[in-house]
Gaussian input, Z-matrix of N, CA and C with variables (Angstrom, degrees):
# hf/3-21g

backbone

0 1
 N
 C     1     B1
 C     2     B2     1     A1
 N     3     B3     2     A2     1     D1
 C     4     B4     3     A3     2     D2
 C     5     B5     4     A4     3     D3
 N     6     B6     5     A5     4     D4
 C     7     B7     6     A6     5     D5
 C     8     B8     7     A7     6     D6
 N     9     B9     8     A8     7     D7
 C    10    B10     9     A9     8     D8
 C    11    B11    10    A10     9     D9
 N    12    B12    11    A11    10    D10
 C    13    B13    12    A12    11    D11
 C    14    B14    13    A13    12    D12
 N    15    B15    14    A14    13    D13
 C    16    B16    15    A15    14    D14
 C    17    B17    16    A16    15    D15
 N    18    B18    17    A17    16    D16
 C    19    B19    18    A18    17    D17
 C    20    B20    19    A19    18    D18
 N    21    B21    20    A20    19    D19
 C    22    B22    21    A21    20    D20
 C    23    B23    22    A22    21    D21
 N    24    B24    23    A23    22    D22
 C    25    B25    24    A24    23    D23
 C    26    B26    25    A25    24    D24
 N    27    B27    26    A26    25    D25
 C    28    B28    27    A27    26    D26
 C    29    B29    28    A28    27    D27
 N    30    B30    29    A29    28    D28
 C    31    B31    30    A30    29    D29
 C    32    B32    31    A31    30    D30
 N    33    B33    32    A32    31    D31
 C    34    B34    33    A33    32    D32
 C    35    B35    34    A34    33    D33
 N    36    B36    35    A35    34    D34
 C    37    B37    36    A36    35    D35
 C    38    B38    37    A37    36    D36
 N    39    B39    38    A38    37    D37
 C    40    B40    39    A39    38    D38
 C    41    B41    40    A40    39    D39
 N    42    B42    41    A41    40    D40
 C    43    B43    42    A42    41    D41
 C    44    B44    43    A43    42    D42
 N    45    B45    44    A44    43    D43
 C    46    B46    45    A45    44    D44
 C    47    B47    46    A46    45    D45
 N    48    B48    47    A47    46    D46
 C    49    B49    48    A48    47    D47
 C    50    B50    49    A49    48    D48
 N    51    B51    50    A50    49    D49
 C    52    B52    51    A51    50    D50
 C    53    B53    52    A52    51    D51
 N    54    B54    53    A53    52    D52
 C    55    B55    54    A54    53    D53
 C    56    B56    55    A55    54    D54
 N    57    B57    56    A56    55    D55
 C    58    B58    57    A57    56    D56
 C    59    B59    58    A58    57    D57
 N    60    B60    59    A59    58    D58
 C    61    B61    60    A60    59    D59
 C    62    B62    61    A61    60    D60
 N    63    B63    62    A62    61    D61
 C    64    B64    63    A63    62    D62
 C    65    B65    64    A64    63    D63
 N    66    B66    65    A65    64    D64
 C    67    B67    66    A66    65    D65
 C    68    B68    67    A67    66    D66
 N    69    B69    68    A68    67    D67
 C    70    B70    69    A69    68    D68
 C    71    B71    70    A70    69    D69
 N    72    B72    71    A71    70    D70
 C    73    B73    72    A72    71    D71
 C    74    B74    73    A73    72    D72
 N    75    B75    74    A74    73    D73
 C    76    B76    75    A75    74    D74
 C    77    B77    76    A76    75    D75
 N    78    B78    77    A77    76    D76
 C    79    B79    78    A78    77    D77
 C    80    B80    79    A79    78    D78
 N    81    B81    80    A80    79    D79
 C    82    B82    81    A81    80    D80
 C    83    B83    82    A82    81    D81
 N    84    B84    83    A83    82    D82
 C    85    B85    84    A84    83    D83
 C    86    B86    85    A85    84    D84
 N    87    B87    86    A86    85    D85
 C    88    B88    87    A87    86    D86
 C    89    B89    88    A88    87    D87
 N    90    B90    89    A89    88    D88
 C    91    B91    90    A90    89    D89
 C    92    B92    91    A91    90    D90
 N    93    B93    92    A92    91    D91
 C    94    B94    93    A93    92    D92
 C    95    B95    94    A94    93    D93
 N    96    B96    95    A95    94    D94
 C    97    B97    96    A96    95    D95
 C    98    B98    97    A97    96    D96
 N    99    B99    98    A98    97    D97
 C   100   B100    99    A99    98    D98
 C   101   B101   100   A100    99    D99
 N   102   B102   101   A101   100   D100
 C   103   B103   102   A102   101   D101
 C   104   B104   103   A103   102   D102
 N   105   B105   104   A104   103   D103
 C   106   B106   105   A105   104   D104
 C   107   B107   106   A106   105   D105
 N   108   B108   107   A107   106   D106
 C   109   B109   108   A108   107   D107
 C   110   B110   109   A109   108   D108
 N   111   B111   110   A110   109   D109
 C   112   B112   111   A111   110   D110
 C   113   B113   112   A112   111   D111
 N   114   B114   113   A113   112   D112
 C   115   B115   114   A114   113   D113
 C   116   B116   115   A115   114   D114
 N   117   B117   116   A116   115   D115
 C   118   B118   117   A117   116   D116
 C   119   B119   118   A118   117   D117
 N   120   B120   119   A119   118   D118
 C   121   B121   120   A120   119   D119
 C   122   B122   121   A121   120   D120
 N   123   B123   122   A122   121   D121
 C   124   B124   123   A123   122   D122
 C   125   B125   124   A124   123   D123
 N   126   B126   125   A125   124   D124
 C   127   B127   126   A126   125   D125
 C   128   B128   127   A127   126   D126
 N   129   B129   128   A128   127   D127
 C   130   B130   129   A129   128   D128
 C   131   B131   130   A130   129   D129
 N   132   B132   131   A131   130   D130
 C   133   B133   132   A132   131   D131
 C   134   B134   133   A133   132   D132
 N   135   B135   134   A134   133   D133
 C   136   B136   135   A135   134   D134
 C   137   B137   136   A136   135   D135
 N   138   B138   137   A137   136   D136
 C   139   B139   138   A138   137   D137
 C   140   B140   139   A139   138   D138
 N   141   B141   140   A140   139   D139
 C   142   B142   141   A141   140   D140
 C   143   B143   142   A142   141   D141
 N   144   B144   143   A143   142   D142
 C   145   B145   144   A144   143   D143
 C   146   B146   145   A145   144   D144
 N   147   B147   146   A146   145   D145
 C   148   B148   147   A147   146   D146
 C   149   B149   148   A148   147   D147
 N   150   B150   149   A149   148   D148
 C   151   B151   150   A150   149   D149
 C   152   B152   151   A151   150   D150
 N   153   B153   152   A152   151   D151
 C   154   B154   153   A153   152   D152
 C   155   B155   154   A154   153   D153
 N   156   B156   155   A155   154   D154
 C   157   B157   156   A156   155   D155
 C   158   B158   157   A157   156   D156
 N   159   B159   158   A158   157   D157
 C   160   B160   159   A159   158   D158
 C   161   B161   160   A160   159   D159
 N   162   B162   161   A161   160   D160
 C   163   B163   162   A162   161   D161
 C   164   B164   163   A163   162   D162
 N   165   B165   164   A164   163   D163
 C   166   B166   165   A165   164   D164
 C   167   B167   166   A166   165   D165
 N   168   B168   167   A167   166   D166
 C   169   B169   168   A168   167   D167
 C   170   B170   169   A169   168   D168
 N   171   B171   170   A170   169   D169
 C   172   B172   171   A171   170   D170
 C   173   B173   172   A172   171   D171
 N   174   B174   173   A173   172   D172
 C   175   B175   174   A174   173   D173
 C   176   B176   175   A175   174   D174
 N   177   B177   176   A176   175   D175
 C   178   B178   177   A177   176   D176
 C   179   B179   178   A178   177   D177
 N   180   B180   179   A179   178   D178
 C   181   B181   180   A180   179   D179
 C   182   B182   181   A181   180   D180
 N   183   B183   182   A182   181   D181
 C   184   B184   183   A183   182   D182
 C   185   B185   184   A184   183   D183
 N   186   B186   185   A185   184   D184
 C   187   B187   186   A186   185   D185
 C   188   B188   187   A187   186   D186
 N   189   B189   188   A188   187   D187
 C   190   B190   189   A189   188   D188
 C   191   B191   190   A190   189   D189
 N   192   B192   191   A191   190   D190
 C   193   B193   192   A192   191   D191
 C   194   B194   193   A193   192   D192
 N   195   B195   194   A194   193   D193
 C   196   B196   195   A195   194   D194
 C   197   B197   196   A196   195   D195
 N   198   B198   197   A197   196   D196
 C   199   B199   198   A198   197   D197
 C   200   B200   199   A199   198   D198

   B1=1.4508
   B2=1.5194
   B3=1.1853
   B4=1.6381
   B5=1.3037
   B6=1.5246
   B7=1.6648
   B8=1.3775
   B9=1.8080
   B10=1.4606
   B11=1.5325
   B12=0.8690
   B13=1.7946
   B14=1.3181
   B15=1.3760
   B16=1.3396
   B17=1.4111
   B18=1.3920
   B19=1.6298
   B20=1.6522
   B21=1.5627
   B22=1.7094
   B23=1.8932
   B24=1.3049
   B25=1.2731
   B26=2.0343
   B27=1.3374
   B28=1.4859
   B29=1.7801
   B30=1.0028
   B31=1.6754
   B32=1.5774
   B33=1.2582
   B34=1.9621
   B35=1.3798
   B36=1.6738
   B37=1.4826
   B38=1.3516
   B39=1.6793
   B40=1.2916
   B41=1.9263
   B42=1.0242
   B43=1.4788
   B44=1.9352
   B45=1.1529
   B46=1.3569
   B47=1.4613
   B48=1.4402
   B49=2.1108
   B50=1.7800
   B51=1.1830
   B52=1.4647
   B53=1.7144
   B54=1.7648
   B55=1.7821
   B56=1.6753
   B57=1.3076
   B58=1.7725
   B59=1.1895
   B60=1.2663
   B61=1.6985
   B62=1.8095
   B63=1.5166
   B64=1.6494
   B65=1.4365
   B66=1.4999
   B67=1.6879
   B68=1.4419
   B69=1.7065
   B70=1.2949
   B71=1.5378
   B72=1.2615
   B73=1.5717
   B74=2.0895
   B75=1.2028
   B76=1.2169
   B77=1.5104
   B78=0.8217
   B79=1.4542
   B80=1.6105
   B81=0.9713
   B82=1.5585
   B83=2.1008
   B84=1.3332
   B85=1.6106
   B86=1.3734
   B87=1.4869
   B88=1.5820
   B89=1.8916
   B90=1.6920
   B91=1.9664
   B92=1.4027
   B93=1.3855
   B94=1.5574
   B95=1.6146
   B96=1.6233
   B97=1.7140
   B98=1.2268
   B99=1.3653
   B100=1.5263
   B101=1.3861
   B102=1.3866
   B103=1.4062
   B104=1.7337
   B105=0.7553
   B106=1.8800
   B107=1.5266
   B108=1.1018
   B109=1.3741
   B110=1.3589
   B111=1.3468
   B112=2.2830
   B113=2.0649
   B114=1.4921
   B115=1.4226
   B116=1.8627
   B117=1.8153
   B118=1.4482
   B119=1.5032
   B120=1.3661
   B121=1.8888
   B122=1.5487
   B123=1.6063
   B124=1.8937
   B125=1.6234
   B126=1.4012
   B127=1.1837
   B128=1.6705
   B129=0.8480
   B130=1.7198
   B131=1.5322
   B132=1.2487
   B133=1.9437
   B134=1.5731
   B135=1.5632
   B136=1.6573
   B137=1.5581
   B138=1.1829
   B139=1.4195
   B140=1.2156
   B141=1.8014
   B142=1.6251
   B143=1.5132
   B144=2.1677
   B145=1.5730
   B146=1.4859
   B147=1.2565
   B148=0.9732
   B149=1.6318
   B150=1.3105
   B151=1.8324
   B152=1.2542
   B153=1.6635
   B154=1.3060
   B155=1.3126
   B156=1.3692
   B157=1.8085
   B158=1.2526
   B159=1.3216
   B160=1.7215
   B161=1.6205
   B162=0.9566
   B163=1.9701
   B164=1.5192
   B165=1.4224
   B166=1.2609
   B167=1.4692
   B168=1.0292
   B169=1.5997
   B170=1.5951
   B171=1.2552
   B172=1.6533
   B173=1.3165
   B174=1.1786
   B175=1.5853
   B176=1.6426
   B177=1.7855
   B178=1.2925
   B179=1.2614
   B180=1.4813
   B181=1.6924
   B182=1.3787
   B183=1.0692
   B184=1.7100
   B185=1.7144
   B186=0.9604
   B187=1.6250
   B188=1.8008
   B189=1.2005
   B190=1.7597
   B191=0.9957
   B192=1.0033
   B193=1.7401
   B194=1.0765
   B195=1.9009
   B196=1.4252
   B197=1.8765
   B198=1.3526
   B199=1.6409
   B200=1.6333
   A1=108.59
   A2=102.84
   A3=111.56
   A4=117.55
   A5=106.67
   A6=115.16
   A7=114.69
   A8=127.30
   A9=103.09
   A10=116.33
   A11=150.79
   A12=131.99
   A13=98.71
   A14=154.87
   A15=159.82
   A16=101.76
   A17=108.68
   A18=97.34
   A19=89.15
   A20=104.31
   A21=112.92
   A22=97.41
   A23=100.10
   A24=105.01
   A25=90.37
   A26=132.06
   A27=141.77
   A28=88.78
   A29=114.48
   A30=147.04
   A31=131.37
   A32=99.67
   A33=93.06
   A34=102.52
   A35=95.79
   A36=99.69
   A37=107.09
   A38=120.63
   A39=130.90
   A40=87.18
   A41=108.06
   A42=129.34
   A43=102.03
   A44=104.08
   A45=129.60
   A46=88.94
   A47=134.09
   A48=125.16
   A49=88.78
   A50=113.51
   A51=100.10
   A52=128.12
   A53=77.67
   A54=82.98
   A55=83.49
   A56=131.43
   A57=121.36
   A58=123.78
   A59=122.96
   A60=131.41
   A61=88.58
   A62=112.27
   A63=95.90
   A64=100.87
   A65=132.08
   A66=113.02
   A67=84.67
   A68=115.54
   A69=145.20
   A70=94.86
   A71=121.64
   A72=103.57
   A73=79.07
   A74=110.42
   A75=125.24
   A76=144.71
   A77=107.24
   A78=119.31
   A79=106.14
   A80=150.71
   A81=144.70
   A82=108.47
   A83=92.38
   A84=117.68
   A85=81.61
   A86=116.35
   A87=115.91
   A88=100.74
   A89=82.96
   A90=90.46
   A91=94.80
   A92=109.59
   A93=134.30
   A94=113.03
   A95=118.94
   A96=129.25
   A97=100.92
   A98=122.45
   A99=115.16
   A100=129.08
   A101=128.34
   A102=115.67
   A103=106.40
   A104=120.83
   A105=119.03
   A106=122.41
   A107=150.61
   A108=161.43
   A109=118.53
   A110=82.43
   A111=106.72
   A112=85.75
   A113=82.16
   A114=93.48
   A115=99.76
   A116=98.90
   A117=127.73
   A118=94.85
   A119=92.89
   A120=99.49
   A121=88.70
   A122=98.12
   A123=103.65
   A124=114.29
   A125=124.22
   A126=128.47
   A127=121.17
   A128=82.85
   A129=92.49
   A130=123.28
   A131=108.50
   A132=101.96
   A133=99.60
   A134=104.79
   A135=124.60
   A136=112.14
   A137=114.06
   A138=121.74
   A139=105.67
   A140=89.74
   A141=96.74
   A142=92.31
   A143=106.29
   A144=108.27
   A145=107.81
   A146=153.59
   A147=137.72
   A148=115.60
   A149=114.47
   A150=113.32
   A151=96.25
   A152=125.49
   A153=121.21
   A154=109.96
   A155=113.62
   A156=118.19
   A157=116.52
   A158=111.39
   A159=118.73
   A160=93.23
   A161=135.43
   A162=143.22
   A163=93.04
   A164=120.76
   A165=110.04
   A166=112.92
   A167=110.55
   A168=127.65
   A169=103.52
   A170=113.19
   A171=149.92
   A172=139.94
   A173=98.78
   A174=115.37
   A175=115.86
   A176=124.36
   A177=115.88
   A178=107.40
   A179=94.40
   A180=111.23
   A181=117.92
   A182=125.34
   A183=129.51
   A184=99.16
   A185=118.73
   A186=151.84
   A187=73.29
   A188=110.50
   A189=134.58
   A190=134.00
   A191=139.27
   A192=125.07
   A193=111.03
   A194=101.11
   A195=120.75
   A196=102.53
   A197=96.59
   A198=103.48
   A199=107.95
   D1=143.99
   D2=175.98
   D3=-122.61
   D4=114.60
   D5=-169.67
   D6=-100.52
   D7=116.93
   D8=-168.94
   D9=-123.39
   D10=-175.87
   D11=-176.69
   D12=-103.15
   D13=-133.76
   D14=177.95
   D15=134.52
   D16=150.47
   D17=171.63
   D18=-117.38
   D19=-156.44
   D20=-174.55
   D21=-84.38
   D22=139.02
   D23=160.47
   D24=109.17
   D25=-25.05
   D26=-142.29
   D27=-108.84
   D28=141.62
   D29=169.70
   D30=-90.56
   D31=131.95
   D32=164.99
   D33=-136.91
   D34=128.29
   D35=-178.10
   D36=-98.42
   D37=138.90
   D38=-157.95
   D39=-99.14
   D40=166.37
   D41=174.85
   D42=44.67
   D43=-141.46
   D44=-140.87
   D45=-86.06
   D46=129.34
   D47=-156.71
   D48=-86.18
   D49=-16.43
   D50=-175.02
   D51=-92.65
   D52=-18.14
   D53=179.93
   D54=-136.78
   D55=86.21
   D56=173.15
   D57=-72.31
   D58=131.21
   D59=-173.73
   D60=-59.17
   D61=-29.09
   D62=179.75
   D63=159.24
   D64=-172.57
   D65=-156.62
   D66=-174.49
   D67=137.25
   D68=-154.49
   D69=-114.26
   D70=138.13
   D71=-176.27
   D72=-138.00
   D73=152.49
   D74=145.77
   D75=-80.51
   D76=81.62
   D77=-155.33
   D78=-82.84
   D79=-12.88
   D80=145.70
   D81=-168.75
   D82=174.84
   D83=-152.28
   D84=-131.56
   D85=132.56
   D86=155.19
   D87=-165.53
   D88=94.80
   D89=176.64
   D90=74.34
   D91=-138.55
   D92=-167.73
   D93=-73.42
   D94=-2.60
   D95=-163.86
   D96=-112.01
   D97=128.89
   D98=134.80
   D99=-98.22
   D100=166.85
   D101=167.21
   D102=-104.29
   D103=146.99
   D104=165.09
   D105=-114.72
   D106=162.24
   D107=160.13
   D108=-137.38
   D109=106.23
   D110=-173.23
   D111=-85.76
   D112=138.78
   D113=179.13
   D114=-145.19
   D115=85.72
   D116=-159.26
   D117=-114.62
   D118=160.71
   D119=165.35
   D120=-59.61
   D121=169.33
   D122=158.46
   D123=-75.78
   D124=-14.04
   D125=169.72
   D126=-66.46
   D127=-33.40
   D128=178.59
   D129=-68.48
   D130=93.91
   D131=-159.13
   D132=-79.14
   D133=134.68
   D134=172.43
   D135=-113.15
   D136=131.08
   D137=177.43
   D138=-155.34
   D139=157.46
   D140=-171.13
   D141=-95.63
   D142=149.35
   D143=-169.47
   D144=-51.80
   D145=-43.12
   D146=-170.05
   D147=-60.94
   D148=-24.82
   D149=-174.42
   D150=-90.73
   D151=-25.92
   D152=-177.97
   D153=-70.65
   D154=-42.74
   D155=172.53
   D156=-45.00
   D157=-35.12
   D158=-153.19
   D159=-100.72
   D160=-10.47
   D161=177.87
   D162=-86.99
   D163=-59.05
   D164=-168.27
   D165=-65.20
   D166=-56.83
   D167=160.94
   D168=-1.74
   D169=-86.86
   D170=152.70
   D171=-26.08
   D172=-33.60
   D173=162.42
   D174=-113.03
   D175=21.88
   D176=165.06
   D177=-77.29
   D178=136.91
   D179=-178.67
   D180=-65.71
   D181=127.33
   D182=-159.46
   D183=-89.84
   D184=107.73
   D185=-173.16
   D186=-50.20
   D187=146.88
   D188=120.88
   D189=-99.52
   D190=126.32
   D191=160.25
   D192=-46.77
   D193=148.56
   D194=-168.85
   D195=-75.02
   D196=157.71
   D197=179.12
   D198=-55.90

């Protein structure tokens, strides 16, 4: 895992800096909150871990027994 500081207004560019898979900006600080803005293809699915938990959850493929 990679942990980085940023303040409001500051960027992290994801993948390759010349061609970026896409770039996280911090967009404000208030107390214990931040806000963020993912700036992804629309293909690129973003979720927060709890909705991601609950998709996987949801979409495990329901086993049959073999013939």
């Amino acid at each position: 895992m990679l942990a980085l500081t940023r303040r409001a207004g500051e960027e992290i560019v994801v993948g390759d800096p010349r061609n970026p898979l896409g770039v996280i900006r911090v967009v404000d600080i208030r107390g214990d909150k931040v806000r963020l803005a993912f700036d992804f293809p629309r293909e690129t699915p973003i979720n927060r871990r709890e909705l991601a938990d609950q998709k996987a959850r949801d979409e495990k493929p329901t086993s049959t027994p073999p013939p």
